[in-house]
Each structure stands twice: as C-alpha cells, then as structure tokens.
C-alpha positions as CSV (number, residue, x, y, z in Angstrom):
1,X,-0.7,11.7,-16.7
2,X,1.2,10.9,-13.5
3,X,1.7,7.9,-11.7
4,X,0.7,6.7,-8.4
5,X,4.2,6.8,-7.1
6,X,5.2,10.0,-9.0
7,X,2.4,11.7,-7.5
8,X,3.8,10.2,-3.9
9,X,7.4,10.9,-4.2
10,X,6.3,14.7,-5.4
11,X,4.3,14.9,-2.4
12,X,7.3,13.4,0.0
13,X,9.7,16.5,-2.0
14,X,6.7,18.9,-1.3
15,X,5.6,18.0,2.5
16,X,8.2,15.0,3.8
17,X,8.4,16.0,7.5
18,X,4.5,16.8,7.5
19,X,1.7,14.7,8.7
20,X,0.6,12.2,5.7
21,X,-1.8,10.3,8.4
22,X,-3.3,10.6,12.0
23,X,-3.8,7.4,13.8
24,X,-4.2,6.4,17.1
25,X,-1.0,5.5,17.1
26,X,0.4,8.7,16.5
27,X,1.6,10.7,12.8
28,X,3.2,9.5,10.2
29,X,4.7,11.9,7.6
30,X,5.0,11.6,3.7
31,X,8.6,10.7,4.3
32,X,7.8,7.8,6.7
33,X,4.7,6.8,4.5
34,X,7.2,6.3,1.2
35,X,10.0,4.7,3.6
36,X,7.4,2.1,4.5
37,X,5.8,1.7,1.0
38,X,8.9,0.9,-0.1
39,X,9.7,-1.7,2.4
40,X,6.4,-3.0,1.3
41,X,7.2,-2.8,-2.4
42,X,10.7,-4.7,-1.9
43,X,9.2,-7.6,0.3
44,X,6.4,-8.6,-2.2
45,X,9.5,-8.6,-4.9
46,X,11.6,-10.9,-2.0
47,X,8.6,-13.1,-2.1
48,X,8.5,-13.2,-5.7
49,X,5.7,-11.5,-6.7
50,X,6.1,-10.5,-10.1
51,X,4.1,-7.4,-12.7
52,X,0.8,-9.4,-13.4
53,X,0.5,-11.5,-10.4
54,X,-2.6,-11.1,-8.9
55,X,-2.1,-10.4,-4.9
56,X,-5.3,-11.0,-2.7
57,X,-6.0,-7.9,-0.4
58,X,-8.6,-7.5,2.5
59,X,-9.2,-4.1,3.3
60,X,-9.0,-3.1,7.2
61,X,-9.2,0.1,8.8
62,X,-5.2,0.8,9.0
63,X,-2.2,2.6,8.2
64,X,-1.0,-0.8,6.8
65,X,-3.7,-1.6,4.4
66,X,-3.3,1.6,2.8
67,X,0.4,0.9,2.6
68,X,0.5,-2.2,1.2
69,X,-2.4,-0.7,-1.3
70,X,0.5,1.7,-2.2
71,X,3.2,-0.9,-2.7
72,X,0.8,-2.9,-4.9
73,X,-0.5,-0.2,-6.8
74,X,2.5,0.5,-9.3
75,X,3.3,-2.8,-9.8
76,X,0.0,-4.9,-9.4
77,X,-3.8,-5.4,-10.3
78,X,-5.2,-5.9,-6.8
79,X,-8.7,-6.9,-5.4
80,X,-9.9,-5.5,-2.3
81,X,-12.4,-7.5,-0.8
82,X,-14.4,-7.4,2.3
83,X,-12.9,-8.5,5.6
84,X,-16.0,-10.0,6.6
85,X,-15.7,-12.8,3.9
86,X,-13.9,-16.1,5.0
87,X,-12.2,-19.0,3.4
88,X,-15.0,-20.7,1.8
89,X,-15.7,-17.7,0.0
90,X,-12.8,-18.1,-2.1
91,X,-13.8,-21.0,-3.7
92,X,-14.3,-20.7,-7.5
C-alpha cells in the first residue's frame, strides 16, 4: 500500500505542469501543489511539531486547508473540525 506522499510525488512525476486545482485565484499544478506542501511540512517541523503531536485543523473552503491537510497527513493524526465552532467549544 502507498503512502499519501508517495501517491503525490508519483502524481507530480506523472502530471507536474498540469492543473492539480482550479480556484478563483487561478491553477495550481501538481508541481506547485508539492512545492507548497512541502513548505507546509518544513514550517510545522520549524515550529516543532513533532510525529504524534496532535495539530488542531479547521476545515475552510481553500487551496490552503487542503495543503496543510497534505503536510499534516504523513506526519500527523489530525482533527478537522467545523469552522463554525468557537473557543469555548474547545473546552474539555
């Protein structure tokens, strides 16, 4: 079974200079998705966010939610939530 990011980086060797998502903001390919993923990936390490942290994510409708999903995903349990919940619905 493949990874997450193995199944990225063979789609960046398969398609890199093709569209990998439409916004409106414009395309970004496979190449510039794993580029970004990466940048992603190296400031949670900066940060020091370690394999079994646990890193709090709120889902929005972006290019940069997914990405950050990405960067987390090899490395990290994560728990999307719902944007519409607010501070005091962290409190356990």
């Amino acid at each position: 079974m493949r990874t997450i990011s193995e199944l990225i980086r063979a789609a960046v060797d398969d398609a890199g200079d093709k569209a990998w998502l439409l916004t409106h903001d414009g395309e970004l390919t496979y190449a510039q998705m794993l580029a970004r993923v990466e940048r992603a990936a190296s400031a949670l390490r900066a940060t020091g966010v370690q394999r079994g942290d646990r890193v709090l994510t709120t889902p929005r409708n972006t290019a940069d939610y997914l990405l950050s999903w990405f960067a987390l995903m090899p490395r990290l349990p994560s728990a999307a939530t719902r944007s519409a919940f607010r501070a005091a619905n962290w409190l356990w």
